[in-house]
TIVEXMAR-421792 format. One line per field, with one value per atom (N, C-alpha, C): residue number from 1; chain; residue in three letters; x, y, z; atom name. Coordinates in Angstrom, 2 decimals, decimal comma. Example, Ala and Ser with C-alpha at 12.3 -4.5 7.8 and 13.67 -1.06 7.14 Angstrom:
<sites>
n <- 1; 1; 1; 2; 2; 2
chain <- A; A; A; A; A; A
res <- ALA; ALA; ALA; SER; SER; SER
u <- 13,19; 12,30; 13,20; 12,85; 13,67; 12,90
v <- -5,69; -4,50; -3,30; -2,25; -1,06; 0,03
w <- 7,80; 7,80; 7,80; 7,08; 7,14; 7,87
atom <- N; CA; C; N; CA; C
</sites>
This chain:
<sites>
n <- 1; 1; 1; 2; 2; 2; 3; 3; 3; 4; 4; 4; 5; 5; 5; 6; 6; 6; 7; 7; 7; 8; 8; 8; 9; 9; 9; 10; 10; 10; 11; 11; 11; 12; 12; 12; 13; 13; 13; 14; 14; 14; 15; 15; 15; 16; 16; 16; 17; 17; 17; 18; 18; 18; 19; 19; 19; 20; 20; 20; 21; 21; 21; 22; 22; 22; 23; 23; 23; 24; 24; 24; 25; 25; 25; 26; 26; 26; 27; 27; 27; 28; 28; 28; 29; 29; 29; 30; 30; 30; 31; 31; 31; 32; 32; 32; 33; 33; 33; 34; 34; 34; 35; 35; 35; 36; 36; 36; 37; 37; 37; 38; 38; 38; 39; 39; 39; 40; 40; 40; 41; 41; 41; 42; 42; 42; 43; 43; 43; 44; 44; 44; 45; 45; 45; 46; 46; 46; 47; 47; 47; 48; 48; 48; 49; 49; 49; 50; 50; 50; 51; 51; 51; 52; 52; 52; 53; 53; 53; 54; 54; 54; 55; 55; 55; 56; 56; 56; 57; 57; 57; 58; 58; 58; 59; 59; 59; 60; 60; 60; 61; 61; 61; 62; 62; 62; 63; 63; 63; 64; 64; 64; 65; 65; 65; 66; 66; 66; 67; 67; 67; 68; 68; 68; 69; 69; 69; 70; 70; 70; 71; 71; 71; 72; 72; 72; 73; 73; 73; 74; 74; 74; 75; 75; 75; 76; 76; 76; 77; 77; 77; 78; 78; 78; 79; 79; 79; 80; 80; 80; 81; 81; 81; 82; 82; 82; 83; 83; 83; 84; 84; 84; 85; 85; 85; 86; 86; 86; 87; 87; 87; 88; 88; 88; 89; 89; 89; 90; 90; 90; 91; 91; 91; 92; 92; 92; 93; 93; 93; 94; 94; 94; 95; 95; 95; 96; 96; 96; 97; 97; 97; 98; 98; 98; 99; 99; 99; 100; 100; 100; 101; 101; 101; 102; 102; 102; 103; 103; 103; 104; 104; 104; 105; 105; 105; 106; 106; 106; 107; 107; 107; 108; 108; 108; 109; 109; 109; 110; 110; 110
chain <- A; A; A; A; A; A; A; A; A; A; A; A; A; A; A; A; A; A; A; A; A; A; A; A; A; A; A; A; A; A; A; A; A; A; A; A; A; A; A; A; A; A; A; A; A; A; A; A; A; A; A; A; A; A; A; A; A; A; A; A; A; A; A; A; A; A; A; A; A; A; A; A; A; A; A; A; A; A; A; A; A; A; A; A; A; A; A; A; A; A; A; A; A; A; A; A; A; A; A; A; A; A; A; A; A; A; A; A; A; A; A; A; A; A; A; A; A; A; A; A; A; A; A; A; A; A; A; A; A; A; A; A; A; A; A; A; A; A; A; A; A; A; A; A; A; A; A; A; A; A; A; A; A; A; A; A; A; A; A; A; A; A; A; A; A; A; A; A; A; A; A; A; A; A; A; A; A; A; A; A; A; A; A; A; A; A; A; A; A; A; A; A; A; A; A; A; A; A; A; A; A; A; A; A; A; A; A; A; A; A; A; A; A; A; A; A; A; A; A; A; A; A; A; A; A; A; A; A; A; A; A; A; A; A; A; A; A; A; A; A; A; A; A; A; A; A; A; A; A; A; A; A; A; A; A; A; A; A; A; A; A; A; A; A; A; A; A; A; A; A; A; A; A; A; A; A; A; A; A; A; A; A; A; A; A; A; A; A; A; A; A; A; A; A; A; A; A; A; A; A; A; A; A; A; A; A; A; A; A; A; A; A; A; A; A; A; A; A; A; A; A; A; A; A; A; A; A; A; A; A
res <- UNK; UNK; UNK; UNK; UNK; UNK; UNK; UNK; UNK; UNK; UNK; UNK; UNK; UNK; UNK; UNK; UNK; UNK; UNK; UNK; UNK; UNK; UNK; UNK; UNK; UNK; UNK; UNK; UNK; UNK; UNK; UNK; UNK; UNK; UNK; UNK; UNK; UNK; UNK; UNK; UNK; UNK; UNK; UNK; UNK; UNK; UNK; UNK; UNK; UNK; UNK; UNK; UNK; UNK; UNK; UNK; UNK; UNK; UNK; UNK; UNK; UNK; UNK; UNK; UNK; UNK; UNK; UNK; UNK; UNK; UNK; UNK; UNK; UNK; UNK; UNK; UNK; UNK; UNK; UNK; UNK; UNK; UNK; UNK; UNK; UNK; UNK; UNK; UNK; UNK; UNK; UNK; UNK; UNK; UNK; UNK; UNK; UNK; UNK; UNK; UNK; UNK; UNK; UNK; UNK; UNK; UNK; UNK; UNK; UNK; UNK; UNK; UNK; UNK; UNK; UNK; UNK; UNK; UNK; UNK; UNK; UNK; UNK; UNK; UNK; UNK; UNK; UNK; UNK; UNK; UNK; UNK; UNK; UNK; UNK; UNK; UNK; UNK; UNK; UNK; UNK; UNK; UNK; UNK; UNK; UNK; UNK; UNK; UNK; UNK; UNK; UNK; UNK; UNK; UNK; UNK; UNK; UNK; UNK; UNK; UNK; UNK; UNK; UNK; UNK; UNK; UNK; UNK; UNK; UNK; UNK; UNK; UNK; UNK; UNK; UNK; UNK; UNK; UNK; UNK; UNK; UNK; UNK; UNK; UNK; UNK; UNK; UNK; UNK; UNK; UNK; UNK; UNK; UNK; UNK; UNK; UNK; UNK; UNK; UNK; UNK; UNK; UNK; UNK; UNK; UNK; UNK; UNK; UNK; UNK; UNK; UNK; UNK; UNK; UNK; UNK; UNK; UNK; UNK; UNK; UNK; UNK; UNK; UNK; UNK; UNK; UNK; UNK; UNK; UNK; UNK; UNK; UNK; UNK; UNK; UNK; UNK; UNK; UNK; UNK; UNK; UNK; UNK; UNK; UNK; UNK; UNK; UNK; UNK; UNK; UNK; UNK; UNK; UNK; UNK; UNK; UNK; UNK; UNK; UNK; UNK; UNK; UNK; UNK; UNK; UNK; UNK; UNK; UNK; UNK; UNK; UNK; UNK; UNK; UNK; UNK; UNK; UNK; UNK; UNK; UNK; UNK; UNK; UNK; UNK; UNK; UNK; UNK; UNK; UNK; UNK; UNK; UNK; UNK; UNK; UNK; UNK; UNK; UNK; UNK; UNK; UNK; UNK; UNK; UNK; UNK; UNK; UNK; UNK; UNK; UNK; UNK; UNK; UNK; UNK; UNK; UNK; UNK; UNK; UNK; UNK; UNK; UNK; UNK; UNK; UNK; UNK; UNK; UNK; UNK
u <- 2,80; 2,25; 0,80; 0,33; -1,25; -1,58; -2,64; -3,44; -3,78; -2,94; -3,19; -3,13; -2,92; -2,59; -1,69; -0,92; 0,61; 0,02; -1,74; -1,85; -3,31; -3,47; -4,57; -4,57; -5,71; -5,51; -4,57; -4,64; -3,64; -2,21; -1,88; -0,47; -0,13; -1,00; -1,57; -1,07; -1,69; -1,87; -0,23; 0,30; 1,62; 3,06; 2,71; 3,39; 3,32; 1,99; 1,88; 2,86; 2,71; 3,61; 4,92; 5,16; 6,85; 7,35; 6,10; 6,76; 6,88; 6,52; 6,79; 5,30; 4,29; 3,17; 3,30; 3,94; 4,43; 5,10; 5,53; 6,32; 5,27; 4,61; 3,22; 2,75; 2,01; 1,01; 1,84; 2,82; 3,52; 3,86; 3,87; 3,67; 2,71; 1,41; -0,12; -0,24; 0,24; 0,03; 0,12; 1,84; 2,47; 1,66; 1,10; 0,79; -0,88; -1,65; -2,89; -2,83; -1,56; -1,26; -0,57; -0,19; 0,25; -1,20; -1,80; -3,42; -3,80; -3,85; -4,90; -4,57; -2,79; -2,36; -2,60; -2,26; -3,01; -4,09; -4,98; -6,59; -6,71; -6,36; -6,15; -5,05; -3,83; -3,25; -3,77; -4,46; -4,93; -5,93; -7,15; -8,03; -7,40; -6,61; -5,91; -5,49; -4,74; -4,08; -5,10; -6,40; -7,78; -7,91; -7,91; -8,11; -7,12; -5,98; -4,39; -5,20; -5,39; -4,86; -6,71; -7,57; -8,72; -8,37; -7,28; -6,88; -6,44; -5,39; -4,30; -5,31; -6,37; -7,22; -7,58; -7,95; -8,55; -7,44; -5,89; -5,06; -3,94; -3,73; -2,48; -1,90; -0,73; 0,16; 1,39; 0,36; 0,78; 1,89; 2,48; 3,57; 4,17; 4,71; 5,34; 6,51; 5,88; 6,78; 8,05; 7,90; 8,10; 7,99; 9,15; 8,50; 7,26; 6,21; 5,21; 5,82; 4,94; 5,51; 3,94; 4,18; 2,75; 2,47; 1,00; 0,48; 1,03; 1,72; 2,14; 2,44; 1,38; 1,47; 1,18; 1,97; 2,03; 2,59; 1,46; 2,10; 1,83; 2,85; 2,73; 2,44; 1,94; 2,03; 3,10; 4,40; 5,35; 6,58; 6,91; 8,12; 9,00; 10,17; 11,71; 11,69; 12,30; 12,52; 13,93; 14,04; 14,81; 14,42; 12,96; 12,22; 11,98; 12,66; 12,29; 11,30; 11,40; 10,36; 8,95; 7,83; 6,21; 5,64; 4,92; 4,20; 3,02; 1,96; 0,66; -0,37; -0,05; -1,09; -0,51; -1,13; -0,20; -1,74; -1,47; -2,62; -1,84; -2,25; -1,58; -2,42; -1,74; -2,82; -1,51; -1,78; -1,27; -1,84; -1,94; -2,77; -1,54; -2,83; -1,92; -3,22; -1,91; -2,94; -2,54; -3,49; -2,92; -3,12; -2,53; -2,84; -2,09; -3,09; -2,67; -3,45; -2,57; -2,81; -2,66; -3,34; -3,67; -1,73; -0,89; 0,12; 0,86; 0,94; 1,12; 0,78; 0,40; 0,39; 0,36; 0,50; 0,65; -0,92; -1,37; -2,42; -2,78; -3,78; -4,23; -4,76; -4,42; -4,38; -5,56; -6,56; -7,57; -7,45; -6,50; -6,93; -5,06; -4,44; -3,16; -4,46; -3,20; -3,44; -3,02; -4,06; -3,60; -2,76
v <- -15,31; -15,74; -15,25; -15,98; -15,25; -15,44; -15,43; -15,67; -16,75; -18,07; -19,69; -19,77; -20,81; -22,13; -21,85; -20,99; -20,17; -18,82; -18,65; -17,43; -18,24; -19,29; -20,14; -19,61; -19,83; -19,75; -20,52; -21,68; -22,80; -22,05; -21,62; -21,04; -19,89; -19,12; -18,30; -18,35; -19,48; -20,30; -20,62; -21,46; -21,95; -20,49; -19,95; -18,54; -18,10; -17,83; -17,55; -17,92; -19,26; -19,88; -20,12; -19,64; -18,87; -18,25; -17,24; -15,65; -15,25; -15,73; -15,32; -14,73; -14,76; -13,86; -12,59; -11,67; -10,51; -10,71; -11,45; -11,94; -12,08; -13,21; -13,67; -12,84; -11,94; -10,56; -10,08; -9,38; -8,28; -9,20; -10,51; -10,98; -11,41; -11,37; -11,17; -9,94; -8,69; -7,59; -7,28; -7,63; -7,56; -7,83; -9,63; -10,17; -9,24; -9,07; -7,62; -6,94; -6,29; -5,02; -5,34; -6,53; -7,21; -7,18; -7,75; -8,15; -7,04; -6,40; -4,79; -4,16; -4,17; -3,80; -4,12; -5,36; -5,85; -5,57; -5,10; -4,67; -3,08; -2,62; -0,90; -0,70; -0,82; -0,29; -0,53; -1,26; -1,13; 0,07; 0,02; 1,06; 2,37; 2,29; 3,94; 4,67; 3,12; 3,69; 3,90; 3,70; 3,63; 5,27; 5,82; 7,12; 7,98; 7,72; 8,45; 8,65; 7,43; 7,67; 8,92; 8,76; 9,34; 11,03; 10,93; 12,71; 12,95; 11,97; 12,37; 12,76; 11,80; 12,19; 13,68; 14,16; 15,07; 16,90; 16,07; 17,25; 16,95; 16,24; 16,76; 15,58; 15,87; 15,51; 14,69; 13,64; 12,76; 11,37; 11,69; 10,77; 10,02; 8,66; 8,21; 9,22; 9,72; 10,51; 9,40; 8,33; 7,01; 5,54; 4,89; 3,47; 2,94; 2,25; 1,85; 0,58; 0,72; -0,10; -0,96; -1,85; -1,88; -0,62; -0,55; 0,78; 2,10; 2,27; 3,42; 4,16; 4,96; 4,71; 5,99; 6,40; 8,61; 8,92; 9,56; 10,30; 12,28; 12,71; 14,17; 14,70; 15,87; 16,57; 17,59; 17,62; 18,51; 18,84; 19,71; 20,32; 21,14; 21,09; 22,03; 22,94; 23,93; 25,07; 25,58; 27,14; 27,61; 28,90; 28,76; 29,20; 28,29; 27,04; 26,23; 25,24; 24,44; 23,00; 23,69; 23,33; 23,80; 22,15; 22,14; 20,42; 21,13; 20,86; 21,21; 20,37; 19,29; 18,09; 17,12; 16,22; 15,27; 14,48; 13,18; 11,93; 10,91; 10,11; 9,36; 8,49; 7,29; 6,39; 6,37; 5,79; 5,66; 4,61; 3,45; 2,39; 1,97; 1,77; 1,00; 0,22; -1,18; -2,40; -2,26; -3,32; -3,04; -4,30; -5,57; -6,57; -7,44; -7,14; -7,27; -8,93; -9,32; -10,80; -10,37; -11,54; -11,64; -10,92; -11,92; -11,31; -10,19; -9,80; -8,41; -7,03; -6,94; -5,64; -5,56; -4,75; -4,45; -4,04; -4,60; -4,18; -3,02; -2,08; -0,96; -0,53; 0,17; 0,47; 1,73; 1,25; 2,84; 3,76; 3,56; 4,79; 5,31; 4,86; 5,89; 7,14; 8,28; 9,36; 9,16; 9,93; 9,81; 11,20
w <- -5,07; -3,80; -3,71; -3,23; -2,59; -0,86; -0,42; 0,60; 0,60; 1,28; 1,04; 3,13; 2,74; 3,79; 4,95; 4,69; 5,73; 5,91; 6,46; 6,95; 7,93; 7,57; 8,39; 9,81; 10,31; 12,15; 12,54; 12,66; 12,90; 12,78; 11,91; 11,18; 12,22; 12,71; 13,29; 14,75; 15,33; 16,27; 17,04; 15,85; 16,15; 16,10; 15,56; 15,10; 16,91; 17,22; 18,57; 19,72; 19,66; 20,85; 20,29; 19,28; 18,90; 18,89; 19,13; 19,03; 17,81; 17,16; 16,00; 15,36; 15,48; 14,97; 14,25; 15,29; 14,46; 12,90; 12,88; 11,63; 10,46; 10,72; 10,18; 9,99; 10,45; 10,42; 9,59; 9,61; 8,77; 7,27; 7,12; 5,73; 5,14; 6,04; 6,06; 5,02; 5,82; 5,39; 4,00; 3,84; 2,61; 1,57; 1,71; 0,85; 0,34; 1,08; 1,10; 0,42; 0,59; -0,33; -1,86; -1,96; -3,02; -3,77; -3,09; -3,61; -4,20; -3,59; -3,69; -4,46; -4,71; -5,91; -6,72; -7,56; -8,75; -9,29; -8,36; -8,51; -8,53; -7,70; -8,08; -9,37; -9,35; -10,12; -12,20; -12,25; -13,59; -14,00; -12,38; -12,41; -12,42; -11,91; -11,87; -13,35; -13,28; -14,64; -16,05; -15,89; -16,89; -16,20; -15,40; -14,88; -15,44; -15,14; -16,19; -17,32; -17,69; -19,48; -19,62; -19,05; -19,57; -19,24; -17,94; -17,93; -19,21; -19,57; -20,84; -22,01; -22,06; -23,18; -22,99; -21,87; -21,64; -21,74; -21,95; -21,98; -20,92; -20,06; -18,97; -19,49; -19,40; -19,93; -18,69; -18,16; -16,87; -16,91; -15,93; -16,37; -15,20; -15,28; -13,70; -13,12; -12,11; -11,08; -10,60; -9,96; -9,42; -9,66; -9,86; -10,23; -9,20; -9,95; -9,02; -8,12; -6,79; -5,92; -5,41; -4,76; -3,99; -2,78; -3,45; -2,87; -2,79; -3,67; -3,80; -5,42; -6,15; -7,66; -7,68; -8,57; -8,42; -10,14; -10,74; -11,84; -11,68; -12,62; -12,27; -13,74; -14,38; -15,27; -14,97; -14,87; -14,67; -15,54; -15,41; -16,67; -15,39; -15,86; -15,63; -16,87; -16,19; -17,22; -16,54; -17,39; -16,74; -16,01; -15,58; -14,39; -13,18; -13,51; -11,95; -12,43; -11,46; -11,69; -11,14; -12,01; -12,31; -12,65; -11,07; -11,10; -11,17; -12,83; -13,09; -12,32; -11,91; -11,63; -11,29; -9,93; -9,24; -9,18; -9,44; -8,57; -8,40; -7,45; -7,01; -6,14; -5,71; -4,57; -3,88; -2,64; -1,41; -0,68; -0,60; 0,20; 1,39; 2,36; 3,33; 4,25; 4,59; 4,95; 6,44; 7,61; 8,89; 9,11; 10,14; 10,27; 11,48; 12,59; 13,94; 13,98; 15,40; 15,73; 17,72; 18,03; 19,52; 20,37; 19,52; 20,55; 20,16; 18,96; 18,44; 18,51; 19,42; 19,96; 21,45; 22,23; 23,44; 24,11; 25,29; 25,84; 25,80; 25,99; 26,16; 27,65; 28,17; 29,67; 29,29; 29,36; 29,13; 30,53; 31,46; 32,56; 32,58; 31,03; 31,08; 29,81; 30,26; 29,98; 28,42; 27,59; 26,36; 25,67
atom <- N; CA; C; N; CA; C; N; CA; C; N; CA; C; N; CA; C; N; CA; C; N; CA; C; N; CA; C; N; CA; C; N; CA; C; N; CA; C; N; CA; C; N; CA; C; N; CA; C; N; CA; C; N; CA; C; N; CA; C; N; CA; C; N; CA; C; N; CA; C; N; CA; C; N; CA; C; N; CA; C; N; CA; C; N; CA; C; N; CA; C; N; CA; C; N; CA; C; N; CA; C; N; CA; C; N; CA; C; N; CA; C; N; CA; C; N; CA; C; N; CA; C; N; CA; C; N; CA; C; N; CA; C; N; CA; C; N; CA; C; N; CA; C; N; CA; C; N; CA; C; N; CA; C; N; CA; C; N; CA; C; N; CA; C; N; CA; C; N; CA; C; N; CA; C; N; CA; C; N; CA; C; N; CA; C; N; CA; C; N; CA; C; N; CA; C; N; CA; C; N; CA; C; N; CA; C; N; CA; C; N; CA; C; N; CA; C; N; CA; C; N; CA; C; N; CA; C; N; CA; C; N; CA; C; N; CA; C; N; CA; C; N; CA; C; N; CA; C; N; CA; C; N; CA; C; N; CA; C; N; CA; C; N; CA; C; N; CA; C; N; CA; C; N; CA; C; N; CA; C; N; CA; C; N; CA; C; N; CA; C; N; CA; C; N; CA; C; N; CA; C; N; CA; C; N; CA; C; N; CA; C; N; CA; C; N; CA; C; N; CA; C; N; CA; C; N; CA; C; N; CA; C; N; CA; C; N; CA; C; N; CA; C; N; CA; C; N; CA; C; N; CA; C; N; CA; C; N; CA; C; N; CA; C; N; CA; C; N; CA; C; N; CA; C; N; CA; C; N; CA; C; N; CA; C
</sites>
């Protein structure tokens, strides 16, 4: 999937007077972070491998997900788990529409 035709204003528009926007937005979002992934997660992983060159000995903590990509340099013993080195990304997308969110009352107390 990408960012086509089913995220248009129009799409947008009609989502609105369905109620359904929220819906839209939150597969707006998805699809963002889908994106962004593809594009970060290669760079990262060109960063891994240049630590590894460099000595740590980094590895997937976690299967990668969108926006979320974590390796550790860590060992178990029989002194206990010793995490030498953690990097990781963490992305997150946000993607609001006219009826998706609730007004803001600036004279409630925050």
């Amino acid at each position: 999937m990408s960012i086509d035709a089913r995220f248009a204003l129009e799409a947008f528009r009609v989502a609105e007077e369905r109620g359904q926007a929220r819906e839209l937005a939150d597969a707006l979002q998805d699809e963002i972070l889908r994106e962004l992934h593809a594009v970060v997660e290669p760079a990262f992983l060109e960063i891994v491998e240049k630590l590894r060159r460099l000595g740590h000995d980094l590895k997937p903590y976690t299967p990668p997900v969108p926006g979320d990509l974590n390796y550790r340099d860590d060992e178990e013993s029989a002194d206990g788990y010793r995490c030498r080195m953690r990097v990781g990304v963490d992305m997150i997308t946000s993607v609001g529409y006219a009826d998706t969110t609730a007004p803001v009352d600036d004279d409630e107390p925050k």
